[in-house]
C-alpha positions in Angstrom: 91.6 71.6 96.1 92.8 74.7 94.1 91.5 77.8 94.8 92.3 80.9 92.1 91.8 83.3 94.7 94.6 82.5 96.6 96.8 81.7 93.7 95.8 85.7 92.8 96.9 87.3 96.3 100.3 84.7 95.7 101.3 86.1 93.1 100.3 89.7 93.9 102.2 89.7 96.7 105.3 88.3 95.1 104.7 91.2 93.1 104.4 93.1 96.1 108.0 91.8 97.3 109.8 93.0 94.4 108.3 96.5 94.7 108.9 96.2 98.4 112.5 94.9 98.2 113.1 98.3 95.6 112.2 100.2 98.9 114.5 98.2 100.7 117.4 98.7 98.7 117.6 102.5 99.1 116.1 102.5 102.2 116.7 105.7 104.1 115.9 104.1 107.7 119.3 102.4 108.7 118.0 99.0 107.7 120.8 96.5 107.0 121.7 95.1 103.9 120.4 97.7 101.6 122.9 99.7 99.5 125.0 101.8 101.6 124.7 105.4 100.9 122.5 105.4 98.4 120.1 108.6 97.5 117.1 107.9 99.3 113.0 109.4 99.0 111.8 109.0 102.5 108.3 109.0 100.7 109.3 104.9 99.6 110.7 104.3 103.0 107.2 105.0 104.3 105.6 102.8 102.0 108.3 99.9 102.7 107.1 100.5 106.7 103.4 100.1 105.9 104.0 96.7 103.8 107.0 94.7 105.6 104.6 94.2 109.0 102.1 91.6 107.0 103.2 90.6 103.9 105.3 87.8 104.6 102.7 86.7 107.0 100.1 86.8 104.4 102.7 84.3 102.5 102.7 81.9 105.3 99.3 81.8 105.8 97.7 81.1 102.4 101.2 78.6 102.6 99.5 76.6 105.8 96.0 77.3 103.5 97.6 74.9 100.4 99.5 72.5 102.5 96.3 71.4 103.7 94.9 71.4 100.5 97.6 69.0 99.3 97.8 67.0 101.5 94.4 65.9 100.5 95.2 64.4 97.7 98.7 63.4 98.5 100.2 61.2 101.3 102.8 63.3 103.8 105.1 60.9 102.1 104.7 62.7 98.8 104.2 66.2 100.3 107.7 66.3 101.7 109.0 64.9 98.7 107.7 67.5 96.7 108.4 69.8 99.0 112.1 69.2 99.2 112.6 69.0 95.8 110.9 72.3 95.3 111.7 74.6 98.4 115.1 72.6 99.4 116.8 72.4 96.9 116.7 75.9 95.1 117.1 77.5 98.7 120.5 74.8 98.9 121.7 74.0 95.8 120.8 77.3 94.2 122.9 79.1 96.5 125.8 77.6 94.4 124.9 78.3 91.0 123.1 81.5 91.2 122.5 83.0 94.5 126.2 83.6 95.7 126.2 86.5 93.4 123.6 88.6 96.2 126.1 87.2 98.5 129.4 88.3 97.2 128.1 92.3 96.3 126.7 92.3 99.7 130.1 91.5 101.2 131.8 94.0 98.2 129.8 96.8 99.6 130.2 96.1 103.3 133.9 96.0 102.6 134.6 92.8 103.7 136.5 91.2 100.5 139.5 92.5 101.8 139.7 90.1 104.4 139.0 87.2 103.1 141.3 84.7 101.1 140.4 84.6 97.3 139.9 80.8 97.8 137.2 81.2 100.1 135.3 83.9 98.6 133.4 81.9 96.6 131.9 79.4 99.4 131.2 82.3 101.6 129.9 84.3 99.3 127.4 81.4 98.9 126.7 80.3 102.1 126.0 84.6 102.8 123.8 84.6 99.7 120.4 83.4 101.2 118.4 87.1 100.7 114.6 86.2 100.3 115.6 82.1 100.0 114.6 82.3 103.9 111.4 82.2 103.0 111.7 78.7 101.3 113.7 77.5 103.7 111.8 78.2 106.7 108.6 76.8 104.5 110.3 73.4 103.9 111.0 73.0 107.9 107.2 73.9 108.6 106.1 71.6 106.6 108.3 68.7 107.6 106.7 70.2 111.2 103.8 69.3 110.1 103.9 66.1 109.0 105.3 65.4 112.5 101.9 66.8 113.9 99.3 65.1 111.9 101.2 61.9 112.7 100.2 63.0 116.5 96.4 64.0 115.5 95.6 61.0 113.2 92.0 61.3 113.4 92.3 65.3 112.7 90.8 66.3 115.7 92.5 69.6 115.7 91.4 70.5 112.8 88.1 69.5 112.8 87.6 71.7 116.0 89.2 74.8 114.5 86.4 74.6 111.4 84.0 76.1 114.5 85.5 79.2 115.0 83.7 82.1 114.7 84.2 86.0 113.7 85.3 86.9 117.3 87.6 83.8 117.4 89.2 85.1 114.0 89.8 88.2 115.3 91.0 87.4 118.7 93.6 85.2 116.9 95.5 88.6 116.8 96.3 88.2 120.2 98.1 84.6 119.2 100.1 86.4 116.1 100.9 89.1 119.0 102.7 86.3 121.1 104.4 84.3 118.4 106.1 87.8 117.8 107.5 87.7 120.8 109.1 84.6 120.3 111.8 82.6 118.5 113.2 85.4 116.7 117.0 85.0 115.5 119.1 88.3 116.7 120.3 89.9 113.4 119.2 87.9 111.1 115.6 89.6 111.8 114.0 87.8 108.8 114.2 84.5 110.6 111.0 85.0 112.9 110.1 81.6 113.6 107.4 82.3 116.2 105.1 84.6 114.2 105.5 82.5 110.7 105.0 79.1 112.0 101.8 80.3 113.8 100.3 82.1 110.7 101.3 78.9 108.9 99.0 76.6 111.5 96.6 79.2 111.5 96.5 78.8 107.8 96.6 74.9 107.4 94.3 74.2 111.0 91.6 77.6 110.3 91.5 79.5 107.5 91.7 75.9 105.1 87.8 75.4 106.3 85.6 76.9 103.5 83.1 77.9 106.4 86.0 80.3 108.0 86.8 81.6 104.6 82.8 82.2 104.3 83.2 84.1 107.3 85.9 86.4 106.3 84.5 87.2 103.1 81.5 88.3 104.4 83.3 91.0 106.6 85.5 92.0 104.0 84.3 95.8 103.6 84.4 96.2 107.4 87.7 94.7 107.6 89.6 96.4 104.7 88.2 99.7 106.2 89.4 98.9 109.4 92.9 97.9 107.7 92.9 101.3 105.9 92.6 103.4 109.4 95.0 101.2 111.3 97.5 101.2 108.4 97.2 105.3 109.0 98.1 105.1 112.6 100.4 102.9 112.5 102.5 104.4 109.8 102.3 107.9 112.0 103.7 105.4 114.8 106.2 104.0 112.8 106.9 106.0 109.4 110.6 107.3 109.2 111.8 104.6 111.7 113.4 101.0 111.2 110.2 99.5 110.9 112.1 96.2 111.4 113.6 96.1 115.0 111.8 94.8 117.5 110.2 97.5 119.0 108.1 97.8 115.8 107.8 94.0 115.4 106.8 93.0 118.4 104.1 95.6 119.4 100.4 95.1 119.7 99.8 98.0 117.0 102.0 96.8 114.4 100.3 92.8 114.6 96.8 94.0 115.4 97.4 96.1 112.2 99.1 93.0 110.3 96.2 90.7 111.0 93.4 92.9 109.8 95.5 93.4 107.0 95.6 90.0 106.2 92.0 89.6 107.1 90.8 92.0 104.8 93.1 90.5 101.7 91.7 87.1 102.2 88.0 87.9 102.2 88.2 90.9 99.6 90.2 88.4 97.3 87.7 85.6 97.8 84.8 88.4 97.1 86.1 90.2 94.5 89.6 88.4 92.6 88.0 85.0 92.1 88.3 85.1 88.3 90.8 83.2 86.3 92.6 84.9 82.8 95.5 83.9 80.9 97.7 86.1 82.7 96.6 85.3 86.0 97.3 81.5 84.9 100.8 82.4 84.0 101.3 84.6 86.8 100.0 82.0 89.0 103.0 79.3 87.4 105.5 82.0 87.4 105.3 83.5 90.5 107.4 81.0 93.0 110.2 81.6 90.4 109.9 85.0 90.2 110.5 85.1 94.2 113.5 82.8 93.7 115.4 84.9 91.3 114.8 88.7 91.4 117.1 89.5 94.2 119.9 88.8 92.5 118.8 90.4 89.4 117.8 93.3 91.9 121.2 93.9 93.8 123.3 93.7 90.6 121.0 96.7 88.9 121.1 98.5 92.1 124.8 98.2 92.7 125.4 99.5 89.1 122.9 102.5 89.3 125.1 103.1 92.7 128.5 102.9 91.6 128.4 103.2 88.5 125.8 106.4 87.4 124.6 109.4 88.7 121.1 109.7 88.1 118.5 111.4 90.6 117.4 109.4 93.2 113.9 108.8 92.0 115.2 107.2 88.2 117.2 105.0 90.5 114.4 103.7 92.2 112.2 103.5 88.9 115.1 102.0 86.8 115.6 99.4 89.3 111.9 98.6 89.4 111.7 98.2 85.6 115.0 96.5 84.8 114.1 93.6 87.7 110.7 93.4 86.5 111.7 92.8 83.3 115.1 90.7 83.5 113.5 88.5 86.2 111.2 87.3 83.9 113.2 87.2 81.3 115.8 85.5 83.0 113.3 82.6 84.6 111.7 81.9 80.9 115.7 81.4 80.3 116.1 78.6 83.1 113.2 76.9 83.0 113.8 75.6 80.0 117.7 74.4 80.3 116.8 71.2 82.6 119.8 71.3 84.8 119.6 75.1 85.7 115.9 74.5 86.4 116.3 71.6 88.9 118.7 73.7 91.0 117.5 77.1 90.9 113.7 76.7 90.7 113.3 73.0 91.8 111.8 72.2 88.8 112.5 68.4 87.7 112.7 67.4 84.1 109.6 65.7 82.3 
């Protein structure tokens, strides 16, 4: 059971990512992993802190959303299947062909080549070279989770008796998000929340997959994205100019009751009002899972040559980054999806 609106907000917020992980790069805030020392506009550091609390968990939901929608014309048999062969094995094999490039400039520009023998720099450099692939990863062991669940709840009992939820239940459902934050998160490696994703994942695949709920949540989107507006106000005056992505910020009951409206009010306003279907929303909608997959390395080698090896003002770094990985990531996926090898490990794409 497709739905376009979701397919839009995908790929608008993969879109999103790559203006997002721009932000990231020059970030100003003492977030690790960005380029060090780079000329920063606090201005863009703001923005990244008003878009990192929600948008991945936006991700995971509409995720839960489709895997239910698969699954209903698949068996969980086929879903994994597919699943592994499209999240596995670019976030695996990929590392290898493409990926250890974010991984070896990451360890360049900590310093860290130095120490490690020339033999080995290759399969660390690899192994270190995950950057957004976490997202994939973490996917493909939700949805293996999940298979393991519906196994449990044969008769879909579960999921019958989320379809009754109403308004206040979806809203109170903030206070769930607010305790999955608080646990299962991986020290340092801060992207690996397990807690807060899985949960937006089954509140995706066991709520928000009943048309009634998504009914519901359209009919409150004005109220909602109003409500989103003011809280995304008060929370970047909470938040703006700090590491927006330690703990403190993370796990607070501002920052999730501000990502759950947020996410409220981009379901229901995208099932109001970006419904419609054109030719570029139809490539956009194909395109996007391999845009994710393959602009962070396009990213971090722009970034690392407007670093070392210019001297423009900060701003034309930011802009030229943004333009050169918009337009080399696309260029460089209608490249590998057509050489069927390439395509099989970096995208997951098999040959027909």
């Amino acid at each position: 059971m497709r739905k376009i609106y979701l397919d839009n907000i995908r790929w608008a917020t993969v879109i999103l990512v790559l203006i997002y992980h721009v932000f990231y790069m020059f970030n100003g805030v003492g977030i690790m992993g960005g380029i060090p020392g780079a000329a920063n506009i606090f201005v863009f550091d703001w923005i990244a802190c008003i878009i990192y609390p929600w948008f991945m968990v936006l991700l995971f939901v509409i995720a839960g959303m489709s895997a239910r929608f698969a699954l209903q014309s698949r068996t969980e048999k086929q879903f994994i299947k597919e699943r592994a062969v499209k999240l596995l094995i670019p976030s695996t094999l990929g590392l290898l062909v493409i990926h250890w490039v974010t991984g070896y400039l990451n360890i360049k520009m900590g310093g860290g080549l130095e120490y490690i023998p020339p033999a080995l720099i290759y399969p660390i450099s690899a192994i270190s070279g995950t950057g957004p692939l976490w997202f994939i990863q973490m996917l493909f062991l939700f949805s293996c989770i999940l298979v393991l669940f519906r196994k449990i709840d044969k008769s879909d009992k579960i999921w019958t008796l989320c379809g009754k939820v109403n308004l206040l239940v979806i809203l109170l459902l903030f206070l769930l998000i607010f305790g999955a934050a608080q646990i299962l998160n991986m020290p340092v490696l801060t992207m690996y929340r397990f807690g807060i994703y899985f949960t937006a994942f089954l509140i995706g695949y066991y709520v928000f997959s009943h048309e009634e709920v998504q009914e519901i949540i359209e009919k409150v989107c004005i109220p909602t994205l109003c409500l989103a507006i003011i809280s995304a106000v008060f929370y970047a005056f909470r938040y703006g100019g700090s590491n927006f992505t330690s703990s403190d910020c993370l796990q607070s009951m501002m920052t999730n009751f501000y990502l759950w409206i947020v996410i409220l009010a981009i379901i229901g306003c995208g099932k109001k009002y970006f419904n419609q279907e054109t030719g570029f929303t139809q490539y956009m909608t194909k395109s996007s899972f391999g845009i994710y997959i393959l602009h962070y390395p396009v990213l971090i080698i722009t970034c690392y040559m407007l670093h070392y090896h210019f001297d423009f003002p900060a701003i034309w770094n930011y802009v030229i980054a943004f333009v050169v990985e918009i337009i080399m990531t696309f260029v460089v996926y209608e490249v590998i999806k057509r050489v069927p090898l390439l395509r099989y490990f970096v995208l997951g794409i098999k040959s027909t």
